[in-house]
C-alpha positions in Angstrom: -5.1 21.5 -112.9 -4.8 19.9 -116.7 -1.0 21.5 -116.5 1.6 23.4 -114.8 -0.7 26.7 -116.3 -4.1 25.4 -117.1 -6.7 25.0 -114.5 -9.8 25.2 -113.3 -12.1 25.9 -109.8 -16.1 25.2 -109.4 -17.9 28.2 -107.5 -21.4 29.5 -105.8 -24.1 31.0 -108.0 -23.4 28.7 -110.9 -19.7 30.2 -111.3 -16.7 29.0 -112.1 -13.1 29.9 -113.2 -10.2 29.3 -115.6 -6.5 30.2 -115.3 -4.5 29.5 -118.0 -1.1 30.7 -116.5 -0.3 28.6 -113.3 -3.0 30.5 -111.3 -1.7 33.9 -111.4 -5.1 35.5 -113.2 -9.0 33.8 -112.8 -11.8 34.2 -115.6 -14.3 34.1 -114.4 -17.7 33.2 -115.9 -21.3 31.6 -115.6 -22.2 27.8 -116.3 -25.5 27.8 -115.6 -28.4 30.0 -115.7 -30.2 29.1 -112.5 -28.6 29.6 -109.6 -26.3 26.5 -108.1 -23.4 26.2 -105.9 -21.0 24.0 -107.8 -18.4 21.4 -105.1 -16.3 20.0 -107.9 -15.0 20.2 -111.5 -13.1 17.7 -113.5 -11.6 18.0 -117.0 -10.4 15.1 -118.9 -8.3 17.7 -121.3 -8.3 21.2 -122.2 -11.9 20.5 -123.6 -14.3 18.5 -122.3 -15.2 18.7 -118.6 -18.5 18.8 -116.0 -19.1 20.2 -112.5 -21.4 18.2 -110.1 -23.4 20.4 -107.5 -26.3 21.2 -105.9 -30.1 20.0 -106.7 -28.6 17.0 -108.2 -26.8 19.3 -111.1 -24.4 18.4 -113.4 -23.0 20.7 -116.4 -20.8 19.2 -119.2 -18.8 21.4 -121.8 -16.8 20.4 -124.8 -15.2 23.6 -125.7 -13.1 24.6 -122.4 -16.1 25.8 -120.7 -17.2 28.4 -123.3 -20.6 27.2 -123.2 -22.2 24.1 -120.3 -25.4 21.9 -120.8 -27.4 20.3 -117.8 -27.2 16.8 -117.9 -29.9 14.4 -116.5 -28.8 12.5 -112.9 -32.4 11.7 -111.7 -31.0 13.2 -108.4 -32.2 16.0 -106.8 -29.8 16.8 -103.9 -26.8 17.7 -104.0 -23.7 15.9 -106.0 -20.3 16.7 -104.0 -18.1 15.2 -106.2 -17.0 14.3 -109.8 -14.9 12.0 -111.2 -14.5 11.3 -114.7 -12.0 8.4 -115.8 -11.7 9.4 -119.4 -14.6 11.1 -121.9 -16.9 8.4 -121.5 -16.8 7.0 -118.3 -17.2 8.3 -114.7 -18.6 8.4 -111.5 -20.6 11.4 -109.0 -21.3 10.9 -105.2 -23.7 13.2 -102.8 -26.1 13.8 -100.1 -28.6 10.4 -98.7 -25.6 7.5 -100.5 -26.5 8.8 -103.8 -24.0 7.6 -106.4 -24.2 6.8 -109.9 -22.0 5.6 -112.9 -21.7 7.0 -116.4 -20.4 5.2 -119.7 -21.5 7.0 -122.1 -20.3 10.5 -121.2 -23.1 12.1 -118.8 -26.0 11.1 -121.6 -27.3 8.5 -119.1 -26.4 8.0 -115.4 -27.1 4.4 -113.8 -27.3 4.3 -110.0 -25.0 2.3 -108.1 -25.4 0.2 -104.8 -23.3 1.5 -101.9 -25.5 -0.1 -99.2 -25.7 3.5 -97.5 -27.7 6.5 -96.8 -24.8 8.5 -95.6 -24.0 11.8 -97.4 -20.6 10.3 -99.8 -18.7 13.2 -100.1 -15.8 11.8 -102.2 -15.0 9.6 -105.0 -11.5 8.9 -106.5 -11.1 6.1 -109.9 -8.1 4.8 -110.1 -9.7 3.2 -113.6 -13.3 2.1 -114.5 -13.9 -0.2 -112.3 -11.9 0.8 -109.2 -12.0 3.8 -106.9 -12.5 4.6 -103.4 -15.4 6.9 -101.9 -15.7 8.6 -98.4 -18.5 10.1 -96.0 
């Protein structure tokens, strides 16, 4: 949730949904044309958010999820989580230890070390440089 009314849930079969009155009606849409189960969205504001999912997938919009373009993770399993510190900079997790960092607002992803093959299914920043993960 962005606010007490705005908000927003990732989905199977590359859908998602919006409320934008505290949950009490879903629109639903597509983000993607082929067909991916989607395990997390984050929105930095009304605008601009991705969803991270699976064969290594990850869709970014700028207009409030009107329209979402595949970015390039040079992953192809699955991506569980998302979390983006501010427009620029953020962070996904997934299957085999894969993780990687982004500064330049999902353009380019650069892999991180987490010395583990284990799937990481969590990821929380408390800033740029700081943030827990689980598996």
């Amino acid at each position: 949730m962005l606010d007490a009314n705005t908000g927003f849930v990732a989905g199977s079969t590359s859908k998602f949904a919006k409320t934008t009155n505290g949950g009490l009606n879903w629109d639903t849409s597509t983000a993607y044309s082929t067909s991916t189960t989607f395990y997390c969205v984050d929105f930095v504001n009304s605008s601009t958010g991705w969803m991270s999912g699976s064969s290594g997938r990850v869709v970014k919009t700028t207009d409030g999820g009107a329209t979402w373009n595949l970015q390039t993770t040079g992953i192809t399993s699955t991506l569980y989580r998302i979390d983006m510190v501010d427009a620029n900079t953020g962070y996904f997790v997934g299957s085999s230890g894969n993780s990687r960092k982004t500064t330049d607002g999902g353009t380019t992803w650069t892999a991180l070390t987490t010395n583990s093959t284990a799937t990481l299914y969590w990821i929380k920043m408390l800033n740029a440089n700081s943030g827990y993960l689980c598996g």
